[in-house]
N, C-alpha and C positions, 0 to 999 in steps of 0.2 A: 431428446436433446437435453434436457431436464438431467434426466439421469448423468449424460455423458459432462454437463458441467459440474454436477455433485461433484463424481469422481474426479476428475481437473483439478477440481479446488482439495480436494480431499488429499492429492496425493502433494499437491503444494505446501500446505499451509500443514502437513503429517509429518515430516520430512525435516528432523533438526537433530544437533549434537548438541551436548554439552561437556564442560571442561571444569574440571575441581580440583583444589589443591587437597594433597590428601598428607595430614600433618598427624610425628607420633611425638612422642614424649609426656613428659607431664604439663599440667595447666601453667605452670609458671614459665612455664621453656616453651608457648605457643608466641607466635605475635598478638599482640590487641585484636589486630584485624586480619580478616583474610579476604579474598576475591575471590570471585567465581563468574564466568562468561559461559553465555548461550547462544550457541550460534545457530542463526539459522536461514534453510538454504534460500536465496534472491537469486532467482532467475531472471535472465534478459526476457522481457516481457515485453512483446511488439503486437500491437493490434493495426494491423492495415497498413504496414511498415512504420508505423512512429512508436518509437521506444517508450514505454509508461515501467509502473508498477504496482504488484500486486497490492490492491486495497486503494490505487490511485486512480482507477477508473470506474466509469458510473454509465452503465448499461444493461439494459435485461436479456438475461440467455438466449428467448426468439432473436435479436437482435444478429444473433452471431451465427454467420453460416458454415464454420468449420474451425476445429481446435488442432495444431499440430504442438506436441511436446519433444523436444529433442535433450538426448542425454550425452552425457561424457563425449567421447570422440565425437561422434555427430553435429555434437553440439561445436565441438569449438571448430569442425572444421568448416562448418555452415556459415557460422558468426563470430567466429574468433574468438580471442582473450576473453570477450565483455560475457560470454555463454559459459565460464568456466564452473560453474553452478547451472547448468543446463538453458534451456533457452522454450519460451510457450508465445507462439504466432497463433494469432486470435485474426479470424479475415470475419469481416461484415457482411452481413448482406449489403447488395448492390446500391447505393443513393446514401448512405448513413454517416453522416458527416459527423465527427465528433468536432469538439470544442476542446482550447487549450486554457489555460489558467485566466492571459489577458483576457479572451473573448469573454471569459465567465467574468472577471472583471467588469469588461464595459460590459455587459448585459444585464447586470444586476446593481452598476454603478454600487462600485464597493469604492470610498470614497480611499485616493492617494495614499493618505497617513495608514489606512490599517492592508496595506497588501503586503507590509512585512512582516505581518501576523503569522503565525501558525495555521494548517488548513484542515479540520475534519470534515469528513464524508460520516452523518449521521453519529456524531459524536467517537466519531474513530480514528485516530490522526494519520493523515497522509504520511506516507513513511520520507518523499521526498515532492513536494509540491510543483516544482518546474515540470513533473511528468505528468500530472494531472492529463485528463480526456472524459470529456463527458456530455451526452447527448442531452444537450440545454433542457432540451424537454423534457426529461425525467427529473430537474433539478425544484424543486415547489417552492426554495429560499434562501438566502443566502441569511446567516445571522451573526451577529455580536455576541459571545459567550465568558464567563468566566469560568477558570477552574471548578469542577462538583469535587467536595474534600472528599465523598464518597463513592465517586464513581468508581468505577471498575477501571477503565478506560482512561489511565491518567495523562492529562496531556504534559502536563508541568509539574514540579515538587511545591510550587507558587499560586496558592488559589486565586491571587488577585491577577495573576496573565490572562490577558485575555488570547483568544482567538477566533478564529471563520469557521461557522460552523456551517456545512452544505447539507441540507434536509432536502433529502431526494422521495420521489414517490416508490421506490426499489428500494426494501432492508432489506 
């Protein structure tokens, strides 16, 4: 099982394009600035029919009793538009309740003012937090953080932002 989640994730999180402007002339005839965008591929991510995202749920591979990946046609004729970047149904074992954002709220009494915080999961930031799901059990803390100027992991260009940091017993 082990194995079949490495690859899962592997062939997920492997999987991106990128796009560059590719500028000639001389230096004085460039613009000041250019851009450059990486895209990369979000799959419709449903574990046990509720819609999350990849890096927005918190559970250990035992947990999971079967992985289905669906590509291109498959994908969108299964699930439509929202699968147009593929689509991965994650089923549970039998009894395994996940949690959504509120519940982790009132369970850890994360007090009103900071739930418009930004969310990581072990200092990694949730890509979109209303998808959040995650087996309360595996969670050890909910915490108050500010920006590391060094981390790797940036959550903000602003080190004094704070956000919710979720320290799970699963890295």
């Amino acid at each position: 099982m082990k194995t079949k989640l490495a690859l899962f994730l592997l062939l997920l999180t492997g999987s991106f394009g990128a796009d560059a402007q590719v500028l000639s002339g001389s230096p004085k005839d460039l613009p000041a600035t250019t851009t450059a965008s990486v895209q990369t591929a979000r799959p419709l991510v449903l574990i046990n029919d509720t819609e999350t995202a990849m890096g927005a749920f918190i559970l250990k591979p035992e947990q999971i009793a079967s992985v289905n990946v669906y590509k291109e046609e498959s994908a969108l004729a299964k699930f439509g538009n929202k699968a147009k970047q593929g689509a991965v149904v994650i089923n549970l074992k039998k009894g395994l309740v996940l949690a959504g954002l509120e519940d982790i709220y009132r369970h850890f009494q994360v007090p009103q003012d900071q739930r418009q915080l930004q969310i990581a999961i072990n200092d990694t930031l949730v890509p979109d937090k209303k998808l959040l799901l995650a087996d309360i059990k595996l969670i050890d803390k909910i915490e108050l953080k500010t920006q590391d100027v060094t981390a790797v992991n940036r959550i903000s260009f602003n080190e004094d932002q704070p956000y919710i940091n979720i320290v799970t017993s699963v890295q």
